[in-house]
SEGU-188407 format. One record per residue (C-alpha): x, y, z; residue number from 1. Coordinates in Angstrom, 2 decimals. Example, Ala and Ser with C-alpha at 12.3 -4.5 7.8 and 13.67 -1.06 7.14 Angstrom:
<sites>
12.30:-4.50:7.80:1;
13.67:-1.06:7.14:2;
</sites>
This chain:
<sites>
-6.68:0.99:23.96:1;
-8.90:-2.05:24.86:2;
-8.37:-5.59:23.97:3;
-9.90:-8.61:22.65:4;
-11.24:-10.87:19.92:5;
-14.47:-9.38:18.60:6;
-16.92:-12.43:17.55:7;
-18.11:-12.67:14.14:8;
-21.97:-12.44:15.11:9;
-21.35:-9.87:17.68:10;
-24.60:-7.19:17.75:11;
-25.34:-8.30:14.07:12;
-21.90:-6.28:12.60:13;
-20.60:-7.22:9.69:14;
-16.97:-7.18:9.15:15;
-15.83:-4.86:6.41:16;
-12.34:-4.94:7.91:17;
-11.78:-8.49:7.40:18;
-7.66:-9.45:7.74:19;
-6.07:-10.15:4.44:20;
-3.52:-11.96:6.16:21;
-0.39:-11.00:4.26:22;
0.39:-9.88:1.27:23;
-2.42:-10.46:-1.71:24;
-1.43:-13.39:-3.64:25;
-3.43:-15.86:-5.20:26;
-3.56:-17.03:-8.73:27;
-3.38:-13.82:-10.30:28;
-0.86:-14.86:-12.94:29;
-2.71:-17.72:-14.31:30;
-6.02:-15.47:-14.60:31;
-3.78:-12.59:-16.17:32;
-2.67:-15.45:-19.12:33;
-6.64:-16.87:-19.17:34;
-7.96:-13.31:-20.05:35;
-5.06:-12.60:-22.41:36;
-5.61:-15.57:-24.77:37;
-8.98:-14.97:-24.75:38;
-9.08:-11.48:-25.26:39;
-6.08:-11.78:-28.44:40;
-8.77:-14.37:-29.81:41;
-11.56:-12.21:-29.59:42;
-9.76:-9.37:-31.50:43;
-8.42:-11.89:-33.92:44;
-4.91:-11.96:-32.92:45;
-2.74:-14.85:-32.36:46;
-2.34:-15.97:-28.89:47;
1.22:-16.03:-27.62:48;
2.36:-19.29:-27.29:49;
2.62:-20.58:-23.96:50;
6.54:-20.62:-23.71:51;
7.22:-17.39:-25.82:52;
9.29:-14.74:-24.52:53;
7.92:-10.83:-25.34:54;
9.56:-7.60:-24.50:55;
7.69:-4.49:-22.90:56;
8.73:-1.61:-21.51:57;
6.51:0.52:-18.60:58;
6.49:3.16:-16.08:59;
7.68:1.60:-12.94:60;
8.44:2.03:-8.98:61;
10.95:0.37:-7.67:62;
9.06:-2.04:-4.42:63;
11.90:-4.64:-2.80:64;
14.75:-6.50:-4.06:65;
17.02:-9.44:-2.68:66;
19.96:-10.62:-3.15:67;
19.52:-14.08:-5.29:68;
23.24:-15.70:-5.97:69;
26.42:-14.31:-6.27:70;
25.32:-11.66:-8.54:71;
21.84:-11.38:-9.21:72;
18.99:-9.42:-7.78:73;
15.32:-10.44:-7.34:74;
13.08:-7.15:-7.94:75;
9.87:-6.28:-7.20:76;
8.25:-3.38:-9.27:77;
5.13:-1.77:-9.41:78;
4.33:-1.11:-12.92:79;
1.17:1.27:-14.07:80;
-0.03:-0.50:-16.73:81;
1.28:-4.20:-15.57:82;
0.41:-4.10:-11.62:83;
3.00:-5.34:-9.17:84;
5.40:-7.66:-11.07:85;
8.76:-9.55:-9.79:86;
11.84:-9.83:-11.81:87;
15.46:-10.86:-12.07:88;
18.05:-8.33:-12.73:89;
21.10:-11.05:-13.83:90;
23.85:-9.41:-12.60:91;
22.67:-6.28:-11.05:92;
24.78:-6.90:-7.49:93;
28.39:-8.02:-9.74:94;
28.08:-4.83:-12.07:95;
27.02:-1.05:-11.69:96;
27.48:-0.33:-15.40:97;
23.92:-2.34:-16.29:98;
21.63:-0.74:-14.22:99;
23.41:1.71:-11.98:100;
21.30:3.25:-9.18:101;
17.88:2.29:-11.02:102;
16.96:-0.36:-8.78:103;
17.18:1.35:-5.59:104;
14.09:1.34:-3.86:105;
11.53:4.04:-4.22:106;
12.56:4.66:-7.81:107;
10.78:5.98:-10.45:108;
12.04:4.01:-13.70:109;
11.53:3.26:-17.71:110;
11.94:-0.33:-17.13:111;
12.25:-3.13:-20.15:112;
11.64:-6.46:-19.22:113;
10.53:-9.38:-20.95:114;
8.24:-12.08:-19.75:115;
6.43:-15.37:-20.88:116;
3.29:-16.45:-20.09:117;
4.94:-19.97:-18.51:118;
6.61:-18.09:-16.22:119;
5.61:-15.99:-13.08:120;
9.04:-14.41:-12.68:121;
9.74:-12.03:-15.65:122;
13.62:-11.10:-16.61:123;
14.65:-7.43:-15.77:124;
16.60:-6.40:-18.91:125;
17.33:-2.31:-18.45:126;
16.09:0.05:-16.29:127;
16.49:4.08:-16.53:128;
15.68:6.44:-13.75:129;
13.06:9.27:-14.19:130;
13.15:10.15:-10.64:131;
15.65:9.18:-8.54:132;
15.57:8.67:-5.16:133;
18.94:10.90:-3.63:134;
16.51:13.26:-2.12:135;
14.91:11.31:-0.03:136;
17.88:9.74:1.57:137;
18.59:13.32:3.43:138;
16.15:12.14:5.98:139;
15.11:9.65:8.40:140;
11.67:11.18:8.27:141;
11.44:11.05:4.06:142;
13.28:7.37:3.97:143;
10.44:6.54:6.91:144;
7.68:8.16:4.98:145;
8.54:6.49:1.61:146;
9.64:3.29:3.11:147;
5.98:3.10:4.74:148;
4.35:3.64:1.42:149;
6.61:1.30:-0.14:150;
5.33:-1.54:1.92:151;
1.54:-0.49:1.77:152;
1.90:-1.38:-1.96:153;
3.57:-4.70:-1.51:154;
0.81:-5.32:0.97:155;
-1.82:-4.57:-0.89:156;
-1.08:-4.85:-4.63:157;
-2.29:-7.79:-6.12:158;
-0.01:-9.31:-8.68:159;
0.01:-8.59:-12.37:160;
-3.45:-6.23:-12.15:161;
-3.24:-2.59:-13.68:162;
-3.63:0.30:-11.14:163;
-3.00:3.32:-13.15:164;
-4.57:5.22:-10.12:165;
-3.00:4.02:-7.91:166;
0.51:4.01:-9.80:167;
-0.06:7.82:-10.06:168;
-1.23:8.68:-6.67:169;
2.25:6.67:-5.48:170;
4.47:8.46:-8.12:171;
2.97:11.84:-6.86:172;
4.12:11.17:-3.11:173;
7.17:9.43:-3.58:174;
7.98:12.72:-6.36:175;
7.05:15.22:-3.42:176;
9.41:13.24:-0.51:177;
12.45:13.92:-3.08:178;
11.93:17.40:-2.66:179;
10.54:17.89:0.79:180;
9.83:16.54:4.54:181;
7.01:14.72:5.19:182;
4.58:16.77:7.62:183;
2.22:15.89:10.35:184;
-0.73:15.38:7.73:185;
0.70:14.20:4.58:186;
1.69:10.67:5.74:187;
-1.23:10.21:7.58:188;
-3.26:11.49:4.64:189;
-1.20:9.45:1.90:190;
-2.16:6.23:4.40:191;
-5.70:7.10:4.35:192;
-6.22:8.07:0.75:193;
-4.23:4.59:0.06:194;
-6.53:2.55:2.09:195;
-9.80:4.25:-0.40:196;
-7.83:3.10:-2.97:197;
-7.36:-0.63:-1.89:198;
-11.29:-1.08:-0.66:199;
-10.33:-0.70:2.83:200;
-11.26:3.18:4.19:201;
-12.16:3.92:7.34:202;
-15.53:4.43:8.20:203;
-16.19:8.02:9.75:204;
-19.14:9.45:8.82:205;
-20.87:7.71:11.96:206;
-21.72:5.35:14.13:207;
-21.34:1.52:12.45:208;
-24.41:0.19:14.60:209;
-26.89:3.40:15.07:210;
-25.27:5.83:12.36:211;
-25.17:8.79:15.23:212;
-23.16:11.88:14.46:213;
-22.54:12.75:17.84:214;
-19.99:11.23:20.52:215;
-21.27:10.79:23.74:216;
-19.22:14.14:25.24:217;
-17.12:14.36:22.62:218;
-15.68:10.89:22.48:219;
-15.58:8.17:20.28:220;
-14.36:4.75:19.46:221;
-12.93:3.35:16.64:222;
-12.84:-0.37:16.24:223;
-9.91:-1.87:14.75:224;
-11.92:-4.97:14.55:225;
-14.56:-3.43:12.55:226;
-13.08:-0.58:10.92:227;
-14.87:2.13:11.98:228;
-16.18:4.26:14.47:229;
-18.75:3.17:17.17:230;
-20.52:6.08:19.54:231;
-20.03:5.35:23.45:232;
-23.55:4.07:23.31:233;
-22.99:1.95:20.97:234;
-19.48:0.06:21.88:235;
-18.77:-2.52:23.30:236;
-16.37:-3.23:25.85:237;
-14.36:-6.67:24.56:238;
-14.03:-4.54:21.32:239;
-10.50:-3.92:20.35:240;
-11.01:-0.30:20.04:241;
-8.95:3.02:20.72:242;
-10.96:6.39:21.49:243;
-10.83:9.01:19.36:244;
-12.13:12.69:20.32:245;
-14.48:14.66:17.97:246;
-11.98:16.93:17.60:247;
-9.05:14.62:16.25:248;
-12.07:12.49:14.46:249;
-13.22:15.63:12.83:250;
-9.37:15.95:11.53:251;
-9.14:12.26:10.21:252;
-12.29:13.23:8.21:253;
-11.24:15.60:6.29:254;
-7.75:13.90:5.67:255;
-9.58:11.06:4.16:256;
-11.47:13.31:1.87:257;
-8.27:15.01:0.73:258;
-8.51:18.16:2.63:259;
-6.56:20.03:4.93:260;
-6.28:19.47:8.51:261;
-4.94:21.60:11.22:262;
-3.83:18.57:13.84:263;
-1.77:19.04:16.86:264;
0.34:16.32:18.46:265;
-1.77:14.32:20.44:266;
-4.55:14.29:17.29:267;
-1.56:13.24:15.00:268;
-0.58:10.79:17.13:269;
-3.92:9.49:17.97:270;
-4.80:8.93:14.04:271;
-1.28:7.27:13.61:272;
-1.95:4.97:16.63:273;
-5.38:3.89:14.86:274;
-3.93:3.34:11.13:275;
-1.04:1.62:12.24:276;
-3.13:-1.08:14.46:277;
-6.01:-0.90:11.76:278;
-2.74:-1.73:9.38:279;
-1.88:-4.62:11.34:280;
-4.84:-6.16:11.94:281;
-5.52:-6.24:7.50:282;
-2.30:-7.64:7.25:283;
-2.49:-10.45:10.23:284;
1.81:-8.99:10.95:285;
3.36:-6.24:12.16:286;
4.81:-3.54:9.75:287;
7.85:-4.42:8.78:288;
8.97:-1.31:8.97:289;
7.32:-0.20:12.39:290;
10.85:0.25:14.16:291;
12.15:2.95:12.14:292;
7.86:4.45:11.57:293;
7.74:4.49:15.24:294;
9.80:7.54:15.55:295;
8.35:9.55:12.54:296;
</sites>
């Protein structure tokens, strides 16, 4: 890998990997209320008044929790119809009997909760598990996998915005890691097919500057910088870049278009290198959970 700071006007590039900086926060709650009262207007409905408390129940995934008090728990969920929501589960930590193993994380719950619209935090009432985690806890490599998909959603789910497709795609992984290991292509494939989702893909297809197909002898670069992949020609060298051969680039293709890949070490590792760097540099942090990826 080469470093350095790419400048914004270098060769005319535009940035489409631009660094979120953290997680993606914002005022997402009081745009969620704006658009509800208007909405329950337009279909002649009542508004909910600003203070009152309604139930719901929804599919959910289990994201983080900490330990708030003596006895509660603050919980972050992902639910498909409600986006990524947080929650307190009053006295999750002092008794088992409420919500037993449901809010471990990874889980796939029924979860009722009720909210107001005065209120970003909602109250975790009951949770049930549809698809419990136990499997995955057999293996370093399916706890890494999940616990690496886990925090791609925290990173990149904005708060209280439905993402049915994404919701699914998650449930689907996190489903398969209960009942098998992870292999060379499926993380790296989940990452990339994650990344679509959130606006952020890779780009492949060519070079970013003069759209070539072909590496200069079979080499490339990808620019973490940029987010995509620049022919020898092309790059430059204070880009922060990692090269890539055709071979392993032709691999990552067809990952990130939901096909199979035959990849042997050094392309897996190569490809894992570049998303977890191209990661990094979206997020403005380290993974958190980069100590126990490392190894998987």
């Amino acid at each position: 890998m080469t470093g350095g700071d790419e400048g914004e006007g270098d060769q005319g590039h535009p940035h489409p990997a631009s660094p979120i900086k953290g997680e993606v926060r914002g005022n997402a709650a009081s745009f969620a209320r704006g658009i509800y009262q208007m909405e329950a207007r337009k279909d002649g409905r009542k508004p909910a008044s600003f203070g009152e408390w309604m139930q719901q129940t929804t599919p959910a995934i289990i994201l983080k929790k900490v330990a708030y008090g003596e006895a509660d728990l603050i919980v972050t969920f992902f639910g498909r119809e409600e986006g990524r929501l947080s929650g307190i589960a009053k006295h999750a930590r002092a008794s088992q009997k409420r919500f037993g193993g449901a809010l471990e994380l990874g889980s796939i719950v029924d979860l009722r909760y009720t909210s107001r619209y005065s209120s970003d935090l909602v109250r975790i009432e009951d949770a049930n598990v549809t698809t419990p985690t136990v499997g995955i806890l057999q293996s370093l490599g399916r706890i890494a996998a999940m616990s690496k998909a886990l925090e791609l959603a925290l990173a990149f789910l904005p708060e209280r915005q439905s993402a049915s497709e994404k919701f699914d795609y998650l449930v689907q992984y996190i489903t398969v890691l209960t009942k098998s290991e992870p292999t060379f292509t499926s993380a790296l494939a989940f990452e990339l097919k994650w990344l679509s989702y959130v606006g952020y893909q890779p780009a492949l297809d060519g070079c970013m500057n003069c759209g070539g197909q072909g590496g200069l002898e079979g080499t490339w670069s990808f620019s973490i910088s940029h987010g995509g992949i620049f022919c020898q020609k092309c790059v430059r060298p204070h880009f922060h870049r990692v090269h890539l051969k055709e071979k392993t680039l032709q691999g990552m293709r067809r990952l990130a278009h939901g096909q199979e890949a035959l990849l042997d070490h050094d392309d897996h590792h190569s490809i894992k290198n570049i998303l977890l760097h191209y990661v990094e540099h979206l997020l403005g942090r380290p993974l958190h959970g980069r100590i126990i990826t490392d190894r998987w």
